[in-house]
C-alpha positions in Angstrom: -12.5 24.1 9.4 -13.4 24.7 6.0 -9.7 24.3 4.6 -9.7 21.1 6.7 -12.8 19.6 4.8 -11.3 19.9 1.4 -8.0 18.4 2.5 -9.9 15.4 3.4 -12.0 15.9 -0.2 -8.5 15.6 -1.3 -8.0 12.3 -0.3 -11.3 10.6 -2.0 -10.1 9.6 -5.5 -12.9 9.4 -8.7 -12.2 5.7 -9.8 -12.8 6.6 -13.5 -10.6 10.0 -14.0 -8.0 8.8 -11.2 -7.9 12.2 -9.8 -9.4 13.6 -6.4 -12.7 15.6 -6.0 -10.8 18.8 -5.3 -7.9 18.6 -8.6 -11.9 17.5 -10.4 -13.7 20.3 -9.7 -16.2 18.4 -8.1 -16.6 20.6 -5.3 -19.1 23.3 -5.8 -19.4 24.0 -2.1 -18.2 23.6 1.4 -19.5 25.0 4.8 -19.3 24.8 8.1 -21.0 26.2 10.6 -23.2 25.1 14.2 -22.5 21.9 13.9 -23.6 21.2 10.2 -20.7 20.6 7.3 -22.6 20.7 4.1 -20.7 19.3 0.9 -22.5 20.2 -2.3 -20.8 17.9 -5.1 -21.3 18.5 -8.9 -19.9 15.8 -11.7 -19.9 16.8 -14.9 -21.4 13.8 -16.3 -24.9 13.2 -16.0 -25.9 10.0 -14.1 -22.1 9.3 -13.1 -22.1 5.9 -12.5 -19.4 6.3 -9.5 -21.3 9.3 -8.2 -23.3 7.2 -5.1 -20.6 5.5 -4.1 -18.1 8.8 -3.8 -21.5 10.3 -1.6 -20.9 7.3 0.6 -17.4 7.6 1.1 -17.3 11.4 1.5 -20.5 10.6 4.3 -18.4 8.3 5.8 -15.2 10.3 6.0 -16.8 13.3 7.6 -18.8 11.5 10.0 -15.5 9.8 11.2 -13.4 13.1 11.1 -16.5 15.4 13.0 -18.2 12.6 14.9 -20.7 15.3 16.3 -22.0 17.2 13.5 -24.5 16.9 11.2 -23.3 15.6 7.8 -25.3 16.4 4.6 -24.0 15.9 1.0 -25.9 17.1 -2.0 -24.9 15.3 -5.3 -25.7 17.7 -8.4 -24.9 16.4 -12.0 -24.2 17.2 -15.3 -22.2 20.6 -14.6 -19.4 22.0 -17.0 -16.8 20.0 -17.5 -13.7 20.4 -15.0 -11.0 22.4 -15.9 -8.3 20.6 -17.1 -5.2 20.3 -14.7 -1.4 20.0 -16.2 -0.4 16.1 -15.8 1.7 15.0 -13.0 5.1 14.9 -13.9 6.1 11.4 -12.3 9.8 9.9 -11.6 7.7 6.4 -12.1 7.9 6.1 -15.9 10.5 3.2 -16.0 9.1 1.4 -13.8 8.4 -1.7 -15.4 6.2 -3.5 -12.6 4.0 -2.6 -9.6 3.2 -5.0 -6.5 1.2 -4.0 -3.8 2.3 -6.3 -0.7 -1.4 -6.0 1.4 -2.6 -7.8 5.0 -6.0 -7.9 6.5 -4.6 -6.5 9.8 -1.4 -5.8 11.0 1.2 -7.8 13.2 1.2 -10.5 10.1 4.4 -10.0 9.1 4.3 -8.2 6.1 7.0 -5.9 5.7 9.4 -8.9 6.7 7.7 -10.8 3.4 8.1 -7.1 1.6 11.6 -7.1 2.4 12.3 -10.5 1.9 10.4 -10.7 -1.5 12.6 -7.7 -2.7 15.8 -9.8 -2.2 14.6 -13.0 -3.1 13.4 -10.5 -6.6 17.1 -9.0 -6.6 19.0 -12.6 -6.2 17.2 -13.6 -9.7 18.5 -10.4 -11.1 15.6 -7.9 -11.6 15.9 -4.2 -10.3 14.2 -3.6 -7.2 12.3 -0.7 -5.4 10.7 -1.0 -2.2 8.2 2.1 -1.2 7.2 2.1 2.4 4.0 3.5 2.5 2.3 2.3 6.3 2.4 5.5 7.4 1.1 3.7 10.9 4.6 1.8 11.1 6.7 2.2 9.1 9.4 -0.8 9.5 11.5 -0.9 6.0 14.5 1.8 7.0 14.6 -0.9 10.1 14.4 -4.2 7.5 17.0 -2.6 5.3 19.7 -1.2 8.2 18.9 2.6 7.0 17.2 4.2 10.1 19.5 7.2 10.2 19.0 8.3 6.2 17.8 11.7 5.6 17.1 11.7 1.6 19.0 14.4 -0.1 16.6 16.7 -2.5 18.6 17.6 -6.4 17.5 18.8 -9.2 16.9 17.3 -12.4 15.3 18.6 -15.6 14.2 21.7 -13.9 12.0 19.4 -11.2 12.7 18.4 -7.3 14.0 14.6 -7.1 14.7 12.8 -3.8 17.2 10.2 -3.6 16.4 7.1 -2.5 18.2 5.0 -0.1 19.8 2.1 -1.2 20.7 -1.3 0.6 21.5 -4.5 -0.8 21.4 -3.3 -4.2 17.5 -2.3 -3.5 16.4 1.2 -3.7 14.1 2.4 -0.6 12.1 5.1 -0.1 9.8 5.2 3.5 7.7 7.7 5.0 9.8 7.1 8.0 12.4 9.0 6.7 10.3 11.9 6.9 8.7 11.5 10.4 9.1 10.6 14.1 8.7 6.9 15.2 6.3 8.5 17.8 4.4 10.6 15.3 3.5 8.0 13.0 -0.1 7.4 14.3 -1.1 11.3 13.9 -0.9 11.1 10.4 -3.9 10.8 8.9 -6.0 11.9 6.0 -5.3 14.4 3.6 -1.8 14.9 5.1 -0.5 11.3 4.3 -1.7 11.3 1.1 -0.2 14.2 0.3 3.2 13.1 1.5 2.8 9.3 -0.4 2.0 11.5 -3.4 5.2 13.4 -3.3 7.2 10.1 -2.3 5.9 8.2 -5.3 5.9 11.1 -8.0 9.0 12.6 -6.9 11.8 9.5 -5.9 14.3 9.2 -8.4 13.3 5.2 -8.9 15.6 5.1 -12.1 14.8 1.7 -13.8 13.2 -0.6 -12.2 11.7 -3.9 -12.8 9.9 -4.2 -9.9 8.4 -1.8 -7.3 7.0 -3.5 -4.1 5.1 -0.7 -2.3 4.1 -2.2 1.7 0.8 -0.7 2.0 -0.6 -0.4 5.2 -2.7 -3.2 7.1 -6.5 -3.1 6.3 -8.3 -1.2 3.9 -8.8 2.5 3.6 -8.4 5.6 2.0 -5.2 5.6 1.7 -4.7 2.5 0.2 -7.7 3.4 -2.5 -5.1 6.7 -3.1 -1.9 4.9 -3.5 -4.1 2.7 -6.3 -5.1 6.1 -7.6 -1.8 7.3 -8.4 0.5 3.9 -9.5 -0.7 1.7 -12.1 -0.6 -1.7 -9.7 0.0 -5.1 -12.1 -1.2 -7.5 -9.1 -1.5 -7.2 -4.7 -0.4 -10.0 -3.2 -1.8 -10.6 0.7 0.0 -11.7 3.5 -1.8 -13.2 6.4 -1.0 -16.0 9.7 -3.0 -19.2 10.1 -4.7 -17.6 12.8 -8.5 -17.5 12.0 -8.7 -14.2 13.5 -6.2 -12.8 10.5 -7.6 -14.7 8.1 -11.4 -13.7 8.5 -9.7 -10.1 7.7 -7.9 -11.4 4.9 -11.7 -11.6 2.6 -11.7 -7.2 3.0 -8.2 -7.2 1.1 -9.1 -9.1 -1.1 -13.0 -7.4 -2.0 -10.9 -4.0 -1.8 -8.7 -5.1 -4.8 -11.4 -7.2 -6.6 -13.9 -4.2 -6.3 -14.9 -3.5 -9.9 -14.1 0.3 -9.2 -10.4 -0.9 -8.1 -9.6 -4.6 -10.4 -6.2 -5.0 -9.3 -5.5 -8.9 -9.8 -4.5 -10.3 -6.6 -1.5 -12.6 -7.5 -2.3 -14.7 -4.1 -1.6 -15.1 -0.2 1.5 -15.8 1.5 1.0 -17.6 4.9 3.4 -16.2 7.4 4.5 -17.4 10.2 2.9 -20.9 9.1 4.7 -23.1 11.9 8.2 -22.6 14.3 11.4 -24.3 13.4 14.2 -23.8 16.7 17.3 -23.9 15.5 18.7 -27.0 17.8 15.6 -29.0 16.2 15.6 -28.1 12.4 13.6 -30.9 11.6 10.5 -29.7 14.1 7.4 -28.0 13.4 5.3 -26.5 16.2 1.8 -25.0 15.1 1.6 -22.2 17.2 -1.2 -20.0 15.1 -2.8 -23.0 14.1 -2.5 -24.7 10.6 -2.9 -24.2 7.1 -5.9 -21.2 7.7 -4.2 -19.0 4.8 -4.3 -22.0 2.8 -7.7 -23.4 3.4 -9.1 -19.9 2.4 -7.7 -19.3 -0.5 -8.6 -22.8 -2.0 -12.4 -22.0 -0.7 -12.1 -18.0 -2.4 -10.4 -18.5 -5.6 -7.2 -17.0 -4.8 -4.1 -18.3 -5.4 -2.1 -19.9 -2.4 1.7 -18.4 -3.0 3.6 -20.5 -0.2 4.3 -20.5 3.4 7.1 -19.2 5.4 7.5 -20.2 8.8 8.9 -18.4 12.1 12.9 -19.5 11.8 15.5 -17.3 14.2 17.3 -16.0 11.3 13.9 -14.0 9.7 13.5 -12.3 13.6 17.0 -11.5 13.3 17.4 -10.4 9.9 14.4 -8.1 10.7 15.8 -6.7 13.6 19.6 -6.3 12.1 18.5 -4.6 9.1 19.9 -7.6 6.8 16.9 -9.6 5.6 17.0 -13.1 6.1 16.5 -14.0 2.1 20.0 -12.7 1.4 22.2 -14.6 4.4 19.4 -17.8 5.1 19.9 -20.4 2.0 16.7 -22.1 3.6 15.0 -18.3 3.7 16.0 -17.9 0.5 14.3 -20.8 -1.0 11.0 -20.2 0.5 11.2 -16.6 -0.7 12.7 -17.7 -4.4 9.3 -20.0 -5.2 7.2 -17.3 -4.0 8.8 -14.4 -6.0 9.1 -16.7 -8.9 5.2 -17.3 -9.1 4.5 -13.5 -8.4 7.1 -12.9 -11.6 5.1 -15.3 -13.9 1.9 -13.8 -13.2 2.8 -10.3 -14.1 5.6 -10.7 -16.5 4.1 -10.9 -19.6 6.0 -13.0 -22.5 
């Protein structure tokens, strides 16, 4: 039990040195026993600023993962300083720009705008990655037509690489290559952040201007792990008009305004804004309601990015593996004028 404690300590990032507590030697003791987990946490400043707020979050963790034992976690301060651990050596050095493509909750549509925003990025010529990390579901191999890929492992300057799939001239690299459709909801804690760690540190991206990584819906450690360990330029959020998906929209955008987090959030992309059938193009039919995504961002601050509406070529090109921004001229458009506001905000110069 105790080994399974500090794989969850694993997983809680200090905002300030970017590593976990465990790779911090911030752990000075864990045990286990009659129903009681004791955590005993030492930082080696004195008064860390971030040191309530990493109580809190290791509180809440255990209390989630051992809902029937008695949680106690001592804070101690000023300690030695950690022993220093070798850097990560990362495959993510020419990567030129990092997106984070967010949602509230799921079922919004956001690996469809992931995917879509990667070709509508590739059509104006940049170099694309997409990383699937919603360990819950992950849909790119699906998006892309690569299911069946089992990434090959080679060696390059004496280090372990995989090899990405590629599609549409866009490099891909998905949790679900690694797991079961069936076991994607097991995965939790330590053990998905482990495996995003190895995904991001160790894909052979090669140049890219632009990464898109399709975090999962709502807010949690993961997501504050993935921040952790790529330097994000902005998040953009994804939500329907529904009121239900917007309300959930405001925690995405806290998590990333969060003064221990300040990622810029580029803005929010209504999907699924109206439905167009194809025998009456010129229709619109309102079927989440109107303009919610909109009306929020206006009242918030937060850029509005565009809408993209339910057409029968975006469901297909989802379910065919050949996104609808690459065959769909009208797709295309809607995806161009997003991507090209996204571009201006994090391309500097």
């Amino acid at each position: 039990m105790e080994e399974k404690i500090k794989h969850l300590l694993a997983s809680v990032v200090h905002p300030e040195t970017e590593r976990n507590l465990i790779e911090s030697g911030f752990v000075e003791h864990v045990a286990a026993a009659s129903g009681k987990v004791t955590i005993v946490l030492r930082f080696s400043k004195t008064r860390d600023p971030f040191a309530v707020k990493i109580k809190n979050a290791v509180e809440e963790l255990l209390r989630r993962e051992f809902p029937g034992d008695e949680v106690l976690v001592v804070v101690k301060e000023g300690g030695a300083a950690p022993r220093p651990e070798p850097k990560t050596r990362t495959t993510t050095g020419d990567i030129a720009h990092v997106v984070a493509i967010a949602s509230g909750k799921g079922g919004v549509g956001k690996s469809t705008v992931t995917a879509n925003l990667a070709i509508a990025l590739r059509n104006r010529g940049f170099r694309v990655g997409v990383l699937d990390a919603d360990i819950y579901g992950p849909s790119q191999p699906r998006m892309f037509g690569v299911e069946g890929y089992l990434p090959d492992a080679v060696q390059e300057q004496g280090a372990d690489r995989i090899v990405p799939a590629e599609s549409m001239d866009v490099r891909i690299m998905s949790i679900g290559f690694f797991i079961k459709p069936d076991d994607a909801l097991l995965w939790r804690g330590a053990m998905a952040v482990s495996a995003l760690k190895q995904m991001i540190h160790q894909t052979r991206w090669g140049a890219l201007d632009f990464l898109l990584v399709d975090l999962p819906p709502g807010t949690g450690d993961i997501h504050l792990s993935i921040i952790g360990e790529l330097k994000i330029d902005a998040a953009v959020i994804v939500s329907t008009p529904q009121q239900v998906a917007v309300a959930d929209v405001r925690r995405g955008v806290e998590m990333f305004r969060n003064e221990n987090v300040s990622i810029p959030v580029a803005g929010i992309v209504e999907n699924m804004a109206w439905f167009t059938p194809a025998e009456l193009p010129q229709n619109r039919y309102y079927l989440f309601g109107k303009g919610g995504a909109r009306r929020f961002a206006e009242e918030n601050g937060v850029d509005f990015l565009g809408e993209i509406p339910l057409v029968q070529s975006i469901m297909e090109g989802a379910d065919e593996g050949h996104p609808a921004a690459g065959i769909d001229p009208r797709v295309e458009t809607w995806y161009r004028d997003i991507a090209d506001k996204i571009v201006s905000k994090v391309v500097k110069g």
